[in-house]
C-alpha positions in Angstrom: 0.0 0.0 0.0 1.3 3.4 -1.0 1.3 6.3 2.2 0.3 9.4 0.8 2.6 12.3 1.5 0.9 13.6 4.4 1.2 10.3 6.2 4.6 9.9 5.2 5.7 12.9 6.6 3.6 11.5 9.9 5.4 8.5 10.2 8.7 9.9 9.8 8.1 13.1 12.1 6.7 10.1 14.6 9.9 7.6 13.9 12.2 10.2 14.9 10.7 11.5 18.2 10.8 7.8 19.0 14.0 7.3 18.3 15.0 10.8 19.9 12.8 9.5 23.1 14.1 5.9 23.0 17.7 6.8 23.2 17.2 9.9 25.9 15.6 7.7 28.3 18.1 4.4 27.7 20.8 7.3 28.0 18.9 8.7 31.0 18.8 5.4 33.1 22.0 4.3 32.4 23.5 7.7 34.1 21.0 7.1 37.0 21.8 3.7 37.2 25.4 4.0 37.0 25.2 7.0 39.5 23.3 4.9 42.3 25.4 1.8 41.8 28.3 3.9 42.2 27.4 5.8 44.9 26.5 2.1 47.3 29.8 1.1 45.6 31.1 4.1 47.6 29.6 3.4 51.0 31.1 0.0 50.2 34.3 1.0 50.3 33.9 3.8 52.9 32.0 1.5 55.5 33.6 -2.1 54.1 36.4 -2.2 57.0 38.1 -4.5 59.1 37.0 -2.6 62.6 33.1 -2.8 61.3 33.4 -6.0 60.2 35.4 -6.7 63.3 32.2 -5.2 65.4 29.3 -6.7 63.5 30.6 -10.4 63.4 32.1 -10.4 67.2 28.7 -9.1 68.7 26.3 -11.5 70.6 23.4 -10.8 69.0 24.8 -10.3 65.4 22.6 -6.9 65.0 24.7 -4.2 65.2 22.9 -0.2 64.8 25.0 2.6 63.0 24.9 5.7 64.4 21.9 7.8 64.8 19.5 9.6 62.5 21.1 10.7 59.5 23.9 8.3 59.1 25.4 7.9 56.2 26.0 4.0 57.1 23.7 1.9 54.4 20.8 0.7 55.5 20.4 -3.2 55.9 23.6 -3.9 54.9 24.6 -7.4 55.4 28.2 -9.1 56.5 28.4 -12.8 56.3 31.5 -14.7 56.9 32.4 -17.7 55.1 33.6 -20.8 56.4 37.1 -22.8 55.1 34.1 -25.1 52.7 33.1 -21.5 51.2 29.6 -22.1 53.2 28.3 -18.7 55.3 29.8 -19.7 58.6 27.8 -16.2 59.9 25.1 -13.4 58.7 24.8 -10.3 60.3 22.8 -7.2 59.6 24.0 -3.3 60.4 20.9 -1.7 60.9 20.2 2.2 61.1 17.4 3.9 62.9 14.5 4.0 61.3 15.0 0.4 59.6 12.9 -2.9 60.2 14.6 -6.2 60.8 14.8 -8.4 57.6 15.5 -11.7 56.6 16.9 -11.1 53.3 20.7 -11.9 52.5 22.6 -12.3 49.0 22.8 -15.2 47.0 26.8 -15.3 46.9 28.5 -16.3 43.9 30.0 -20.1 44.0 33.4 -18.4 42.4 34.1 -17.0 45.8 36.8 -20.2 47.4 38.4 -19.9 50.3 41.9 -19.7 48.8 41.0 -16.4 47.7 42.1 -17.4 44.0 38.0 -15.7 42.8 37.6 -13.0 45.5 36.6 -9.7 43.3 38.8 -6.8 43.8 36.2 -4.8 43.6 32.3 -4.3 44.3 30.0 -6.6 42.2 26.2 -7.3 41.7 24.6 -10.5 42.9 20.9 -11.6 43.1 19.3 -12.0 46.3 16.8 -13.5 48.4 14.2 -12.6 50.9 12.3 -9.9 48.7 15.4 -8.4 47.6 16.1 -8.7 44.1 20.1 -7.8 43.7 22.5 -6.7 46.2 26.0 -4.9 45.7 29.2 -6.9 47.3 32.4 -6.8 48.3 34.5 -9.6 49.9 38.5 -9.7 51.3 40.5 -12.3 53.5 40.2 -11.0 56.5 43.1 -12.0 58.9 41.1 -11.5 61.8 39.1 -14.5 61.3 41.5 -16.7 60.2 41.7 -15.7 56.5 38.3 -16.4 56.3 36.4 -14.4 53.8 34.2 -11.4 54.6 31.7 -10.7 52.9 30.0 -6.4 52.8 27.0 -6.6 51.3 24.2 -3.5 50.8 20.9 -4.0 48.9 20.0 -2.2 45.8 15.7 -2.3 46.8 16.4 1.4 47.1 18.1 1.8 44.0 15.9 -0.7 41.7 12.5 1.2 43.3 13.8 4.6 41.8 15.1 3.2 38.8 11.3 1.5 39.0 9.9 4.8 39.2 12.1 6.3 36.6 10.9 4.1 34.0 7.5 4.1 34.3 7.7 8.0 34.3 9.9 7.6 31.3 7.1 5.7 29.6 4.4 8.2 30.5 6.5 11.0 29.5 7.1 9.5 26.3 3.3 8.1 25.6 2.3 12.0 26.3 5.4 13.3 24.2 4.3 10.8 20.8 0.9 11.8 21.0 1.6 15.6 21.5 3.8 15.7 18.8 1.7 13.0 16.4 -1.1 15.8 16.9 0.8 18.9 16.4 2.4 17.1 13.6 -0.4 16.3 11.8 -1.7 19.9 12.3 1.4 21.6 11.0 1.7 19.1 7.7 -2.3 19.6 7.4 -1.5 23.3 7.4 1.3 22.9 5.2 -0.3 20.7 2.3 -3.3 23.1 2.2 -1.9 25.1 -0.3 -0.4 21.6 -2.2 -3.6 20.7 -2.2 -5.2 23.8 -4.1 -2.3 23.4 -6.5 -3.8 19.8 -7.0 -7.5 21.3 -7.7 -6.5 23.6 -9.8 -4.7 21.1 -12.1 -7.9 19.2 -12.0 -9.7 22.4 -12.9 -7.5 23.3 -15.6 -7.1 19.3 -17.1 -11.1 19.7 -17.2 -10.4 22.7 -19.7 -11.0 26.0 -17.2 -7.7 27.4 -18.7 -8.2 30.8 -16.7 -8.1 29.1 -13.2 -5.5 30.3 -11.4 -3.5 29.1 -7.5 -3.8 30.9 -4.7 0.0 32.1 -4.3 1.4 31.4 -0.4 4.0 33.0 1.1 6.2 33.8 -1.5 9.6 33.5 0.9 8.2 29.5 1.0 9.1 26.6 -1.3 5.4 26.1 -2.1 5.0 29.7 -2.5 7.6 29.7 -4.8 5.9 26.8 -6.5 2.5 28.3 -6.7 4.0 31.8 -8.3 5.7 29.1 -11.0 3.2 27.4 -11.5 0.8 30.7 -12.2 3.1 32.0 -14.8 3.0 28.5 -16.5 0.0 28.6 -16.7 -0.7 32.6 -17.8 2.1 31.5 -20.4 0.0 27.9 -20.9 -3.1 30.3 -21.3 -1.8 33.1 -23.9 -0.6 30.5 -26.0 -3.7 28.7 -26.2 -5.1 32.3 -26.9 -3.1 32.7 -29.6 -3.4 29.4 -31.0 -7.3 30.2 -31.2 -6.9 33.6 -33.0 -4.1 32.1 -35.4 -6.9 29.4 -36.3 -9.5 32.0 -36.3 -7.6 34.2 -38.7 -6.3 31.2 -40.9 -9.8 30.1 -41.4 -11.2 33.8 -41.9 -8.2 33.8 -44.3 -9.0 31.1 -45.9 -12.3 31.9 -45.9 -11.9 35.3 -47.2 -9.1 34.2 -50.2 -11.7 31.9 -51.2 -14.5 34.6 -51.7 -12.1 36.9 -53.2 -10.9 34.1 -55.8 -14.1 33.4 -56.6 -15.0 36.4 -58.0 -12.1 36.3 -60.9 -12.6 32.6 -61.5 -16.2 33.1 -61.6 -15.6 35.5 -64.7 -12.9 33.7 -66.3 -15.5 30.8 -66.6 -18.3 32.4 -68.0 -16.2 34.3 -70.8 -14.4 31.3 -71.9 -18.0 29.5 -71.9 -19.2 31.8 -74.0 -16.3 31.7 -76.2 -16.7 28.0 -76.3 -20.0 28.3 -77.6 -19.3 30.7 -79.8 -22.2 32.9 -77.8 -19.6 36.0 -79.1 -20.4 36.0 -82.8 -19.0 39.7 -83.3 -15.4 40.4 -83.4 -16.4 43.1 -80.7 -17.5 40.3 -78.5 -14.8 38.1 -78.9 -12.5 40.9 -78.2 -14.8 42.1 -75.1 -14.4 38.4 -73.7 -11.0 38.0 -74.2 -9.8 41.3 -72.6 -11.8 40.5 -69.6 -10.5 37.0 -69.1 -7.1 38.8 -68.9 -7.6 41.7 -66.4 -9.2 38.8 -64.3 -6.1 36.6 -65.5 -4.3 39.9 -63.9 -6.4 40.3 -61.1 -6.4 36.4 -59.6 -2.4 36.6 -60.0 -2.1 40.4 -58.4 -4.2 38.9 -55.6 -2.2 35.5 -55.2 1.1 37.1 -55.3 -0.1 39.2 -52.2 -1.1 36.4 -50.4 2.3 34.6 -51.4 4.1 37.8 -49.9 2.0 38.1 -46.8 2.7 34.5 -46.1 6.7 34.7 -46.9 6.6 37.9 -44.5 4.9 35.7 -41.5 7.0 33.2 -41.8 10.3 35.6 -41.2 12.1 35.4 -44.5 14.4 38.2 -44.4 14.5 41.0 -46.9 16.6 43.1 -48.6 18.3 45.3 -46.1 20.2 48.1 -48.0 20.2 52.4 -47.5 17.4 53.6 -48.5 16.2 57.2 -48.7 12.9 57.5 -47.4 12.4 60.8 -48.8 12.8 60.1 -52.4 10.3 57.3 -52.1 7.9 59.5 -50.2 8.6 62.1 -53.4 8.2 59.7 -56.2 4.4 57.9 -54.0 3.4 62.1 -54.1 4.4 62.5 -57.7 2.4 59.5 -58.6 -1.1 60.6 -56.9 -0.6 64.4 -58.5 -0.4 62.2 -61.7 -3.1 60.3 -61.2 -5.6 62.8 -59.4 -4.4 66.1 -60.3 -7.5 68.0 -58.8 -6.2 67.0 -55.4 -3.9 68.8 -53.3 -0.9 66.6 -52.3 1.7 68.0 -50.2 5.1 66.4 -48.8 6.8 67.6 -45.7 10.3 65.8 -45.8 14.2 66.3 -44.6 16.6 65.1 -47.0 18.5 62.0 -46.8 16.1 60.0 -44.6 17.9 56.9 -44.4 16.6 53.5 -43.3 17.9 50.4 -43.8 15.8 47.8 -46.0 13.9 46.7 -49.9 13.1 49.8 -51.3 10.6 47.9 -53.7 9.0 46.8 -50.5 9.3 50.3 -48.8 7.8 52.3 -52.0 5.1 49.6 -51.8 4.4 50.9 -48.4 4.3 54.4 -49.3 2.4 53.6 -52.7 -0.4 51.4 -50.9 -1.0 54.2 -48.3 -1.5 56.8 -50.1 -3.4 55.0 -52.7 -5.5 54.4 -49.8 -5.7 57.5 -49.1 -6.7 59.1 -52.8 -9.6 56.0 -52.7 -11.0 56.6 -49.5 -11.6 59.6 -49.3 -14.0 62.5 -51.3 -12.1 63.9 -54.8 -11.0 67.0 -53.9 -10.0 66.2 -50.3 -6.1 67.5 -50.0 -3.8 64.3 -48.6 -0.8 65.5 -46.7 2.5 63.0 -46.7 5.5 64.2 -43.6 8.7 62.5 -42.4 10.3 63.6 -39.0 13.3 61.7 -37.4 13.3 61.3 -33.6 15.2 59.3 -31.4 17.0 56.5 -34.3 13.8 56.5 -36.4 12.4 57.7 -39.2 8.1 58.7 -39.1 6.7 58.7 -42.5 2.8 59.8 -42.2 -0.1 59.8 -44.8 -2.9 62.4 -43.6 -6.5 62.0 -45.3 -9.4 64.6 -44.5 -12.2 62.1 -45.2 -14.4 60.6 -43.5 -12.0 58.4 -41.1 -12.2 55.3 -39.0 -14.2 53.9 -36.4 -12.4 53.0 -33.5 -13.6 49.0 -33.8 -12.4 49.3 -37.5 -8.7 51.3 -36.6 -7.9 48.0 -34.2 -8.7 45.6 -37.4 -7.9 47.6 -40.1 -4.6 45.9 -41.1 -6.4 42.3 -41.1 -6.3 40.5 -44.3 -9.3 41.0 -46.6 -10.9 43.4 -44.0 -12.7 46.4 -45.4 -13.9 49.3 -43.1 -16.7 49.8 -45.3 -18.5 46.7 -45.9 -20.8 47.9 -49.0 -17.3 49.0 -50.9 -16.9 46.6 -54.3 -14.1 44.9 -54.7 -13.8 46.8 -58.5 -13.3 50.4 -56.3 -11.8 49.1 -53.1 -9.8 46.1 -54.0 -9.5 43.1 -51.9 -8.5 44.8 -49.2 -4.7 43.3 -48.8 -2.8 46.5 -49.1 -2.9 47.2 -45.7 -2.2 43.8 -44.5 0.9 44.4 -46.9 2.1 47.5 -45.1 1.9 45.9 -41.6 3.5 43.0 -42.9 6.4 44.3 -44.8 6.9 47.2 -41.5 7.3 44.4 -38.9 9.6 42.7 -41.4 11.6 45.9 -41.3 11.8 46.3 -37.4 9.3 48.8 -37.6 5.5 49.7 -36.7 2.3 50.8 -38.0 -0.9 52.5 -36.6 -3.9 54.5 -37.6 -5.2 57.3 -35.8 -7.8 60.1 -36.2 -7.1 63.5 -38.0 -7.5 66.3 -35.8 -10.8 68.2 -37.7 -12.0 64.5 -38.9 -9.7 61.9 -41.4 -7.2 59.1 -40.9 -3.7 59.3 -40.5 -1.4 56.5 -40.7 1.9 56.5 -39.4 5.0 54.4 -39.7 7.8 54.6 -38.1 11.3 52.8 -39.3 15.2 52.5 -37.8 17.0 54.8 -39.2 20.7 53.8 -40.8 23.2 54.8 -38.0 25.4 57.6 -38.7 29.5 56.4 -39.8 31.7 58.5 -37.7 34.3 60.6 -40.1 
């Protein structure tokens, strides 16, 4: 079975207070024990002497009481004497105040002989008998006696009831300590997950397709805070690209959409004159002639129209252009020469510094120029004046084409540079084209580093504006 996270964090918060616990309290009472041991084995060797021994074995009625209250002499301390056969030729007690008569005495170890060859040098721990469980020894030849062995011997009842005590406190302690810290735990991880968790809804939320759901960010100093401020720009990044995924399919089906309506218009034609010439419908040389001249503009027309497509497409895709000097002022001159030519009743001014240069295709720059103002003389009423300026600011170059018609809605300014889009839906396609050229400028602008935007005329019009890197200036 696989522990979640949460109780996997439990268990090992848990593991270590228990093995934190386990070893303080083995640590614990050994110190104690060791301290207590040590301190009888002291009064061993402080009280273990040949005059006590001396007093307690020679007197008649083998009890023998330390000093008053407050002596330091153990309590019920025992002092046998072995016989030559190693067998407890006498057992005494040294009682203190305050103590009860007992019959308990140690179980002495068979390795004590009388030759003295397994007599301890120094205090050990035997069992006992008589409702004492261990005692603490010592043992010597003692001359007085004969060389028999002497044996000091104090109880540890004393010692094994606090270290009794210790233990079960230990337990408790250690019961109470587990369950705190299992509770607190399990609070603090609780606490700590929360925002985990939300992370984890979320991703539900946004698998389920609610792309706009967003985590509620922690402390941002915290991992998981961290986390959830990652995890929101993913997803913002996630989100725009999905965005943009959904308007480059809505403008390639639109595009498609649109190419196709505009196609069919020339192919429509195409079909019906060479039907008719098929069927020799055009008996008259004037016919035949009428037919055949519109099969070509349409010819014209279909390829004028595919071949801006084609460039719109190359421009989208990145393919670099033609980056040479260019003077944007003797386009600007020959676009303003060209309208005066072609609608001489209009006014058509240019405002320009000389040697304006930017860096790019001048065929695609004068088609810029040429589409803008062409835009311009269509757009607007015959004898409106068009005005056509370039300033340099800052490294660029601002080329603007001012109409005083009728101008742009602000919906239509934001779409304006959309392929096939026409601000004026009940304009033909014979007086307004297919409405490409603007999508041409944009296009071929970006391609140069550049931008294009459309505002209003001051007094009522359009002005588009586009603004270019100018060629850096070569130090002399």
């Amino acid at each position: 079975m696989t522990l979640s996270l949460r109780g996997r964090l439990l268990i090992g918060v848990i593991s270590l207070v228990v093995l934190g616990l386990v070893a303080s309290n083995v640590v614990t009472y050994g110190l104690l024990e060791k301290s207590l041991v040590g301190r009888i084995n002291d009064q061993l060797t402080a009280h273990a002497t040949r005059d006590t021994a001396v007093a307690v074995l020679s007197s008649p009625n083998c009890i023998t009481r330390g000093p008053g209250p407050g002596s330091s002499f153990p309590r019920d301390t025992t002092v046998e004497l072995l016989g030559g056969d190693g067998t407890v030729a006498k057992a005494c007690q040294v009682q203190v105040f305050g103590a009860s008569e007992s019959t308990a005495r140690p179980v002495l170890p068979s390795s004590l002989s009388p030759d003295g060859s397994d007599t301890p040098t120094s205090p050990i721990t035997v069992d006992g008998s008589g409702g004492v469980t261990h005692y603490q020894i010592t043992a010597w030849h003692e001359d007085s006696f004969g060389g028999q062995i002497v044996v000091f011997a104090i109880p540890l009842t004393d010692t094994e009831s606090i270290l009794s005590q210790l233990l079960v406190l230990e337990v408790l302690i250690s019961l109470g300590v587990v369950a705190a810290t299992a509770i607190l735990a399990f609070v603090i991880i609780q606490i700590g997950l929360r925002p985990l968790q939300k992370m984890g809804a979320a991703a539900g939320d946004i698998a389920a397709g609610d792309y706009s759901r967003r985590v509620e960010p922690a402390t941002p100093r915290t991992e998981i805070g961290r986390l959830g401020l990652a995890l929101n720009a993913m997803l913002n990044q996630i989100e725009a690209a999905f965005e943009q995924r959904t308007a480059s399919e809505r403008r390639l089906r639109r595009f498609i959409a649109d190419a196709s309506h505009e196609l069919r218009t020339p192919l429509t034609s195409i079909r019906g004159y060479s039907e008719m010439l098929r069927r020799g419908a055009a008996e008259s040389p004037n016919d035949s002639n009428l037919a055949r001249r519109r099969i070509e503009e349409e010819s014209v027309r279909m390829s004028t129209l595919v071949d801006d497509m084609l460039l719109i497409a190359r421009l989208d895709q990145g393919r670099p252009l033609e980056a040479t000097p260019v003077d944007l002022q003797v386009i600007a001159r020959d676009a303003a020469a060209d309208a005066r030519a072609v609608a001489p009743q209009r006014e058509i001014t240019l405002d320009a510094p000389d040697n304006v240069l930017v860096a790019g295709d001048d065929t695609r720059l004068r088609q810029v120029v040429g589409n803008l103002v062409r835009n311009a003389l269509v757009h607007t009423p015959a004898k409106s004046p068009v005005e056509i300026a370039i300033t340099t600011q800052n490294g660029s170059a601002r080329l603007s084409v001012t109409d005083h018609g009728p101008g742009l809605p602000a919906d239509d300014r934001e779409r304006i540079f959309e392929p096939f889009y026409r601000a004026d839906a009940s304009r033909s396609r014979d007086s307004g084209g297919a409405g490409l050229g603007l999508s041409i400028v944009s296009a071929v602008v970006s391609a140069h580093g550049g931008r294009v935007q459309v505002r209003e005329t001051n007094g009522g019009g359009a002005t588009f504006e586009v603004q270019l890197p100018l060629v850096p200036a070569t130090k002399s």
